[in-house]
PyMOL CGO cylinders between C-alpha atoms (Angstrom):
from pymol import cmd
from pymol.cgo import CYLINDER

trace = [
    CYLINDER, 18.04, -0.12, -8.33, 20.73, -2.69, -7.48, 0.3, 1, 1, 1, 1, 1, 1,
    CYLINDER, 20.73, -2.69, -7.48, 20.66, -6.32, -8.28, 0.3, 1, 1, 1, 1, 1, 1,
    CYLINDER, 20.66, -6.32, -8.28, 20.35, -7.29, -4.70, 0.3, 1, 1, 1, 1, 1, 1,
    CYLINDER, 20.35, -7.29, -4.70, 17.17, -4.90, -4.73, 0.3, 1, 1, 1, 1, 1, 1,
    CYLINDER, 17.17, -4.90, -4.73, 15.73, -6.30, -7.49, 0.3, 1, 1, 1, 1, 1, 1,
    CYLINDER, 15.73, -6.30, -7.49, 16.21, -9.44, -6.83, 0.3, 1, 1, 1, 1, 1, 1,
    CYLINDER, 16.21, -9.44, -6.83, 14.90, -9.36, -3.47, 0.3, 1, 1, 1, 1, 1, 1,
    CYLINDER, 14.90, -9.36, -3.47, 11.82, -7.76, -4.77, 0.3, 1, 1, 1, 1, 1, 1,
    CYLINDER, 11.82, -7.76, -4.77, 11.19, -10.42, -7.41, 0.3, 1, 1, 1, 1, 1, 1,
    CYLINDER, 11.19, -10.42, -7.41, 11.10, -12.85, -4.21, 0.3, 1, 1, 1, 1, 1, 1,
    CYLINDER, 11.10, -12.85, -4.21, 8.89, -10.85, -2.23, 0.3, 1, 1, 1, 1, 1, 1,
    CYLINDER, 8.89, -10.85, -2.23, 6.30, -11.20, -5.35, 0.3, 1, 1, 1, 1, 1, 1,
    CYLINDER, 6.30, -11.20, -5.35, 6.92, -15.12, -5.52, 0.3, 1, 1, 1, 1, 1, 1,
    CYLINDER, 6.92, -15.12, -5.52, 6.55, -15.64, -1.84, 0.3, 1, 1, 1, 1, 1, 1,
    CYLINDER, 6.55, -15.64, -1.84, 3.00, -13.47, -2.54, 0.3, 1, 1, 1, 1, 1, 1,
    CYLINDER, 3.00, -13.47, -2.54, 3.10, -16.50, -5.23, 0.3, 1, 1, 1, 1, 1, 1,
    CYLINDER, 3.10, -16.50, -5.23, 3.46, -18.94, -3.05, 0.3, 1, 1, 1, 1, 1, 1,
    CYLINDER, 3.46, -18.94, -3.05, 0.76, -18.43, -0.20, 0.3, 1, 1, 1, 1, 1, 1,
    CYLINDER, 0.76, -18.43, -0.20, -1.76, -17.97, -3.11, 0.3, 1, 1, 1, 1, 1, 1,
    CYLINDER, -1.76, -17.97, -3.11, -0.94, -21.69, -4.02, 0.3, 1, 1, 1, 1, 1, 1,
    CYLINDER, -0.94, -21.69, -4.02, -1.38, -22.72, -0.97, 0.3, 1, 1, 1, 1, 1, 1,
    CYLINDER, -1.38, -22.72, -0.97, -4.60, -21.15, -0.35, 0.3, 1, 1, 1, 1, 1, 1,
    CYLINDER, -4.60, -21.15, -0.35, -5.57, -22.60, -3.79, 0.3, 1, 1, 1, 1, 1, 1,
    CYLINDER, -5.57, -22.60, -3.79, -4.31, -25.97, -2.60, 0.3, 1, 1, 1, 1, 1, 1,
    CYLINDER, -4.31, -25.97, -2.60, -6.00, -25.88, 0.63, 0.3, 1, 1, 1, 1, 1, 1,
    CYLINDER, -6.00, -25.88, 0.63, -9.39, -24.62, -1.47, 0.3, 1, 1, 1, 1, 1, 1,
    CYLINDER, -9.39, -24.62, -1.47, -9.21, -27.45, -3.61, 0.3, 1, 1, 1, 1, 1, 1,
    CYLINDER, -9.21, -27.45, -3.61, -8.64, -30.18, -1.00, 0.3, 1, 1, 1, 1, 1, 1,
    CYLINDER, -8.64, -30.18, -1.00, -12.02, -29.13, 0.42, 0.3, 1, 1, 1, 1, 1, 1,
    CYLINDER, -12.02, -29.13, 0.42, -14.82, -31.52, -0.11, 0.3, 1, 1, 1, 1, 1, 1,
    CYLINDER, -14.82, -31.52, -0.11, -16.84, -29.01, -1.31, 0.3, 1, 1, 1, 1, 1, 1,
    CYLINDER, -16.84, -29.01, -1.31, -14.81, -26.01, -3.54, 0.3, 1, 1, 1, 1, 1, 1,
    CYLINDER, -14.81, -26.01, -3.54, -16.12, -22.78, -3.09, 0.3, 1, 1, 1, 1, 1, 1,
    CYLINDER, -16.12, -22.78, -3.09, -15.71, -21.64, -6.77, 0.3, 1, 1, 1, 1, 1, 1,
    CYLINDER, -15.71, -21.64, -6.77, -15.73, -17.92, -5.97, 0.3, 1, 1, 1, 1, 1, 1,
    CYLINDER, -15.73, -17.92, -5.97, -12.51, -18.12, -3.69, 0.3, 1, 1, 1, 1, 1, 1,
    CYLINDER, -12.51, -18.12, -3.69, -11.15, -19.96, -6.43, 0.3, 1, 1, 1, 1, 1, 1,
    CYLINDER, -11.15, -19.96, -6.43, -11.70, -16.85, -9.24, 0.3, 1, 1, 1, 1, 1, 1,
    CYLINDER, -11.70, -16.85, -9.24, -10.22, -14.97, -6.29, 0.3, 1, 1, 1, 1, 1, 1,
    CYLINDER, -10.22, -14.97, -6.29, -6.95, -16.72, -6.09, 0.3, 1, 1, 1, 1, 1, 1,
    CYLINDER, -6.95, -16.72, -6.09, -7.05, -17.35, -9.67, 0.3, 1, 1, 1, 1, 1, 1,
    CYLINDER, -7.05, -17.35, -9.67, -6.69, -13.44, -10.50, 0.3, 1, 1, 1, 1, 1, 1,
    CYLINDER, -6.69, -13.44, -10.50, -4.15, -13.03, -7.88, 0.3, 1, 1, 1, 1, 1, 1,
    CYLINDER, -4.15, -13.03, -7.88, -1.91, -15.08, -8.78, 0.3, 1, 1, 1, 1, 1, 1,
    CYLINDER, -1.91, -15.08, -8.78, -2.40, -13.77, -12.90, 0.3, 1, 1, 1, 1, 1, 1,
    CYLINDER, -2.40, -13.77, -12.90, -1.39, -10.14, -11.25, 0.3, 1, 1, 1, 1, 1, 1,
    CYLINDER, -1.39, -10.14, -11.25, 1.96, -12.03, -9.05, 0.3, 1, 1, 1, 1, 1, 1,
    CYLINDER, 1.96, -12.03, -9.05, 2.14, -14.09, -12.46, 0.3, 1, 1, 1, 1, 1, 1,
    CYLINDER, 2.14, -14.09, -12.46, 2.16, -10.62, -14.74, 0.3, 1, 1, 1, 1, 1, 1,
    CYLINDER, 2.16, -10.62, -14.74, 4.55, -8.53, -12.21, 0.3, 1, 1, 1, 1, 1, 1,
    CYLINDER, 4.55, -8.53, -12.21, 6.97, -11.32, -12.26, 0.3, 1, 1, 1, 1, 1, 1,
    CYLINDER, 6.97, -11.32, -12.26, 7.05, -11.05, -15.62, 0.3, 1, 1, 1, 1, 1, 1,
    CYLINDER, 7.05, -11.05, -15.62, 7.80, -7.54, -15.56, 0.3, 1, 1, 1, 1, 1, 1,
    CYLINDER, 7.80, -7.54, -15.56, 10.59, -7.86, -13.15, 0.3, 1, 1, 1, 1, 1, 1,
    CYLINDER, 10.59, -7.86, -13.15, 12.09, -11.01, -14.95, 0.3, 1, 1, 1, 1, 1, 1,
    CYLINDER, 12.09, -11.01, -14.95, 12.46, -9.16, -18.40, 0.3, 1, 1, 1, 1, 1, 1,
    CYLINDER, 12.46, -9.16, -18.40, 13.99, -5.65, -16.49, 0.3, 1, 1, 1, 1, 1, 1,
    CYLINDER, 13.99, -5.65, -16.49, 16.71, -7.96, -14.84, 0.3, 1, 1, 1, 1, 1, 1,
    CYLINDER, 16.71, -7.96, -14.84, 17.89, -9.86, -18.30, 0.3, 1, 1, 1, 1, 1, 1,
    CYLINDER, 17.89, -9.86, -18.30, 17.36, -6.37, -19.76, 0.3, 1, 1, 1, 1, 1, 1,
    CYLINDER, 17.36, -6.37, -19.76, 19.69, -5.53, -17.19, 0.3, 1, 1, 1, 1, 1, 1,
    CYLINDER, 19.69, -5.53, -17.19, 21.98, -8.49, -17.52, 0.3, 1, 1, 1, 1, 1, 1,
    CYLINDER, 21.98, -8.49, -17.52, 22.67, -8.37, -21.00, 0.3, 1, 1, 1, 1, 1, 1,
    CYLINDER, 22.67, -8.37, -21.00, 23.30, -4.68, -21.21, 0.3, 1, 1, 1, 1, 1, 1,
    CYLINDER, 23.30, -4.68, -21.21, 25.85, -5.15, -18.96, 0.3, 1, 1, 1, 1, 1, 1,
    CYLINDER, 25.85, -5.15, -18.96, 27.48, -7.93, -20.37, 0.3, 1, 1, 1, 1, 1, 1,
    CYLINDER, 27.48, -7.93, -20.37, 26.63, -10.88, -18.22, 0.3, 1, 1, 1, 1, 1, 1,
    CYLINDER, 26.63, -10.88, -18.22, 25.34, -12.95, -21.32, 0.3, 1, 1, 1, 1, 1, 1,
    CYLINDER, 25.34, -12.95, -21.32, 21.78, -14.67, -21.70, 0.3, 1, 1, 1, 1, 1, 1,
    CYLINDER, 21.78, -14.67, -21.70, 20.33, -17.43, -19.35, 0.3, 1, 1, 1, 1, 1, 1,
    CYLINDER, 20.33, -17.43, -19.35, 21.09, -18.89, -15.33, 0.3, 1, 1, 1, 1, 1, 1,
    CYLINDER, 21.09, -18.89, -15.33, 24.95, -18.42, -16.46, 0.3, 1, 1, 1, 1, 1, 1,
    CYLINDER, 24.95, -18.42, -16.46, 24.77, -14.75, -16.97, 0.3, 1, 1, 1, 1, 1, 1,
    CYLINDER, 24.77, -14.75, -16.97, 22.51, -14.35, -13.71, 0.3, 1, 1, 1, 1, 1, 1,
    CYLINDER, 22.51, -14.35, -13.71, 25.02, -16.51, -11.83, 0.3, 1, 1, 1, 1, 1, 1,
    CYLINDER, 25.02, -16.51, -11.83, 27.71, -14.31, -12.64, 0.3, 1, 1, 1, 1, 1, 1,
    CYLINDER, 27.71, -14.31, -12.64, 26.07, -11.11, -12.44, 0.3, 1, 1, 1, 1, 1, 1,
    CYLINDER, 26.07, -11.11, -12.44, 24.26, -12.83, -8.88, 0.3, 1, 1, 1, 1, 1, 1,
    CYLINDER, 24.26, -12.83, -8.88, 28.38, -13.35, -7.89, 0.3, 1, 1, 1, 1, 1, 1,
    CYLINDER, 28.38, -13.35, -7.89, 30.02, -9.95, -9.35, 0.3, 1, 1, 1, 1, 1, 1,
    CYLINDER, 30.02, -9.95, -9.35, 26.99, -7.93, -7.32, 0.3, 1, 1, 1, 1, 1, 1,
    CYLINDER, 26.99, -7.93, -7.32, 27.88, -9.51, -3.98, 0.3, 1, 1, 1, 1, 1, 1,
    CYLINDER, 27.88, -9.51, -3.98, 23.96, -10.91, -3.83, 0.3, 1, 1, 1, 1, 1, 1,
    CYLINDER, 23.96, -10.91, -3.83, 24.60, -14.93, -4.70, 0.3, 1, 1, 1, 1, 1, 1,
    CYLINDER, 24.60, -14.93, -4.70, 22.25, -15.51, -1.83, 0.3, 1, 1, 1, 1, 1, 1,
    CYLINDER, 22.25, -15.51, -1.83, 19.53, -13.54, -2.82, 0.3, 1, 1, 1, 1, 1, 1,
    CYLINDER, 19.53, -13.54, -2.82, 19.44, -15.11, -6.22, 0.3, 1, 1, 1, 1, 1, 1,
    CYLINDER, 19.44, -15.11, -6.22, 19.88, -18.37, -4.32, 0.3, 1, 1, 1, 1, 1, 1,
    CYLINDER, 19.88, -18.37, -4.32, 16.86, -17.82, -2.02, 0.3, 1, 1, 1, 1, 1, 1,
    CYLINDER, 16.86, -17.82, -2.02, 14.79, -16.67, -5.14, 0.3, 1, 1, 1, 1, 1, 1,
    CYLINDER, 14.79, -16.67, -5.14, 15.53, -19.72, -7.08, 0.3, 1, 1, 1, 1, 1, 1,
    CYLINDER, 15.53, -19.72, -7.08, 14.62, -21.73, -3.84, 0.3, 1, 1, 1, 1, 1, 1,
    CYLINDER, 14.62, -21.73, -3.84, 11.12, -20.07, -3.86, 0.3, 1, 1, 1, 1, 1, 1,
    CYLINDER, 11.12, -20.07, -3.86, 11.05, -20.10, -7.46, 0.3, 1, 1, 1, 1, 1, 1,
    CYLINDER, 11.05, -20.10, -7.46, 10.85, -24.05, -7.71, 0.3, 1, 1, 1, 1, 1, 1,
    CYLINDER, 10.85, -24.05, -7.71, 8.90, -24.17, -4.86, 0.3, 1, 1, 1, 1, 1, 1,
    CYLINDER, 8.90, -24.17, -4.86, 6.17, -22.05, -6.33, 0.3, 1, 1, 1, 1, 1, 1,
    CYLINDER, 6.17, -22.05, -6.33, 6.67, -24.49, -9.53, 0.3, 1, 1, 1, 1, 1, 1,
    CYLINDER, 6.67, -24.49, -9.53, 6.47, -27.98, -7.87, 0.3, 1, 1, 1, 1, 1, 1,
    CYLINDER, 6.47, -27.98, -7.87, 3.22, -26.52, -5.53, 0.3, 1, 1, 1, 1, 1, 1,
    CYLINDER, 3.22, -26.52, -5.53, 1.66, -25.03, -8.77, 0.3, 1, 1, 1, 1, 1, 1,
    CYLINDER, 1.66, -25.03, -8.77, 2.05, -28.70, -10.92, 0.3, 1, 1, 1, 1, 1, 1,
    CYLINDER, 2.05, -28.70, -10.92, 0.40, -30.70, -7.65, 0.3, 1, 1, 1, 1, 1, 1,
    CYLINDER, 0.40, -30.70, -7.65, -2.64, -27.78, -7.72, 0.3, 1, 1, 1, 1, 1, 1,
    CYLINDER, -2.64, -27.78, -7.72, -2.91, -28.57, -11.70, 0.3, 1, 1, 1, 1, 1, 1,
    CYLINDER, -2.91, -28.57, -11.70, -2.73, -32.19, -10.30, 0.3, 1, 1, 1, 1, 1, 1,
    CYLINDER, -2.73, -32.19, -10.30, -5.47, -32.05, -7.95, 0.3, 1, 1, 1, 1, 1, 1,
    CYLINDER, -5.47, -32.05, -7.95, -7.79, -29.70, -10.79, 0.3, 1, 1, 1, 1, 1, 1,
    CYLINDER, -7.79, -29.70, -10.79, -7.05, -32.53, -13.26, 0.3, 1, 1, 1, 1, 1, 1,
    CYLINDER, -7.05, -32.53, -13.26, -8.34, -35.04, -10.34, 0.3, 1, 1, 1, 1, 1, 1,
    CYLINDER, -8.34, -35.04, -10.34, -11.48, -33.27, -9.47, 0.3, 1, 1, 1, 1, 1, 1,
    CYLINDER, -11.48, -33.27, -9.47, -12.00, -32.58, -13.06, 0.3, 1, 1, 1, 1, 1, 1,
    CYLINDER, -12.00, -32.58, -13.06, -11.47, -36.69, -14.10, 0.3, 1, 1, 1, 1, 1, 1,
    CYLINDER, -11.47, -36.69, -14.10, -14.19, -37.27, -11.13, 0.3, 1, 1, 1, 1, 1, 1,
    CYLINDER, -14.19, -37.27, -11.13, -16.76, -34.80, -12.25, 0.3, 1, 1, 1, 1, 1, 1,
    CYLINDER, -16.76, -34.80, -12.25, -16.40, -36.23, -15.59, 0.3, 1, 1, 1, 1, 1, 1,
    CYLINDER, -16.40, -36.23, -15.59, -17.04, -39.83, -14.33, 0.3, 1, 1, 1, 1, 1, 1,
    CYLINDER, -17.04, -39.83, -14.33, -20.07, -38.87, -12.43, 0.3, 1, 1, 1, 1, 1, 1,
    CYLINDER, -20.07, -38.87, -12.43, -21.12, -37.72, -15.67, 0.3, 1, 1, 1, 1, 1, 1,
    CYLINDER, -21.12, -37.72, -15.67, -20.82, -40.67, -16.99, 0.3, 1, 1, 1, 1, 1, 1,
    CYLINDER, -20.82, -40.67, -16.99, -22.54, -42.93, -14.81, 0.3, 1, 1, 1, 1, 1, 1,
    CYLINDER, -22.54, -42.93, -14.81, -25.54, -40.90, -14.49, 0.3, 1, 1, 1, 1, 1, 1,
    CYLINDER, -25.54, -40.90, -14.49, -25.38, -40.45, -18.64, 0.3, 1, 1, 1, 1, 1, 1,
    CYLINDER, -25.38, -40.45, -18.64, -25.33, -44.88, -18.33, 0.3, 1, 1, 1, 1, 1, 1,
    CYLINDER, -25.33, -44.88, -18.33, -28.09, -44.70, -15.61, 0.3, 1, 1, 1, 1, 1, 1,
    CYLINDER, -28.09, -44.70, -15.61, -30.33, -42.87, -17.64, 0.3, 1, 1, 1, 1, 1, 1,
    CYLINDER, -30.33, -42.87, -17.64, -29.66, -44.56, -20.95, 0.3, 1, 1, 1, 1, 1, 1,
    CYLINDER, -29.66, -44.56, -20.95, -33.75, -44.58, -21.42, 0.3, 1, 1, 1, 1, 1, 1,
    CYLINDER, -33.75, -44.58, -21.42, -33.25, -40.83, -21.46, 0.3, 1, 1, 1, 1, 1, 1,
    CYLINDER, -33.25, -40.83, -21.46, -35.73, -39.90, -18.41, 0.3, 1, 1, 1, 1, 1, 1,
    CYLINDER, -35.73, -39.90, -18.41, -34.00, -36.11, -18.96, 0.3, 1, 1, 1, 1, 1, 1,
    CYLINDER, -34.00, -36.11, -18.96, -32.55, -33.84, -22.29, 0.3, 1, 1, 1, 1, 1, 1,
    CYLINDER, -32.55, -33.84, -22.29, -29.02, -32.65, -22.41, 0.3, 1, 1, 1, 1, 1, 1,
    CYLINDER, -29.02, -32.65, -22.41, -30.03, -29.12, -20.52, 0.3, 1, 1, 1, 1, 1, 1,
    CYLINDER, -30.03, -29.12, -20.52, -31.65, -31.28, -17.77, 0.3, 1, 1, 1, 1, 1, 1,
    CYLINDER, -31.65, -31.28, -17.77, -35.26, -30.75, -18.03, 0.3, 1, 1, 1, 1, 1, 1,
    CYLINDER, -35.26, -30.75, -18.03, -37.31, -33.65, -18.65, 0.3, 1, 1, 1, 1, 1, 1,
    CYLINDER, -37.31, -33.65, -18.65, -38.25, -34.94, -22.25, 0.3, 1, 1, 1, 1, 1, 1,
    CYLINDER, -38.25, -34.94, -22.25, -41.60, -35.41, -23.27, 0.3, 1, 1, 1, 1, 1, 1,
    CYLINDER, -41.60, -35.41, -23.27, -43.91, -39.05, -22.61, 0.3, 1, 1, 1, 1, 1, 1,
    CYLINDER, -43.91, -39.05, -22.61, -43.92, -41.11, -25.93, 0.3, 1, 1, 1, 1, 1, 1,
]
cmd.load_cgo(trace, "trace")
């Protein structure tokens, strides 16, 4: 398979990547999560996650055997002797895209997950007379 091939298959997966952030985004900024379509997204973007791995260790596989040296250096130059600089420049594009949307999802998990946890905590002050047992159900009268 050529570079340009390759690389314009690794960009295919991100951009499969990328609308499974934003459906995760858009999941998360609903009032109400629906935990389910979460695990969904969650697994597909493990599978994008793994097959990008796959591809990303055939091209430096690639790159080295052919000379091109490790790293964004050796890509650029392979990217350039290949004739496909703007495929690799489009990937990279969608590449930090899919970074930057992935670190404001972790963002807005962190925020839910600060909330939750503060809820916790009032209700945990509310009911310093312990009315109800760690598991929920009530404790016995004294």
């Amino acid at each position: 398979m050529s570079l340009d091939r390759h690389l314009d298959l690794q960009h295919q997966v991100v951009e499969q990547l990328l609308q499974l952030l934003e459906q995760e985004r858009l999941t998360l900024a609903q009032a109400r999560v629906d935990a389910e379509r979460l695990r969904e997204l969650v697994a597909g973007k493990q599978a994008a996650l793994l097959r990008l791995e796959q591809l990303e260790a055939m091209r430096i596989g690639a790159q080295l055997k052919l000379g091109y040296g490790p790293g964004r250096a050796g890509a650029l130059r392979a990217a350039r002797e290949a004739d496909c600089l703007a495929t690799w420049q489009r990937l990279r594009r969608s590449a930090l895209r899919a970074r930057a949307l992935n670190r404001i999802n972790g963002e807005a998990v962190s925020q839910r997950l600060k909330g939750n946890q503060q809820i916790l905590d009032f209700l945990d002050r509310i009911t310093a007379d312990r009315l109800y047992g760690p598991n929920g159900r009530p404790l016995p009268s004294l």
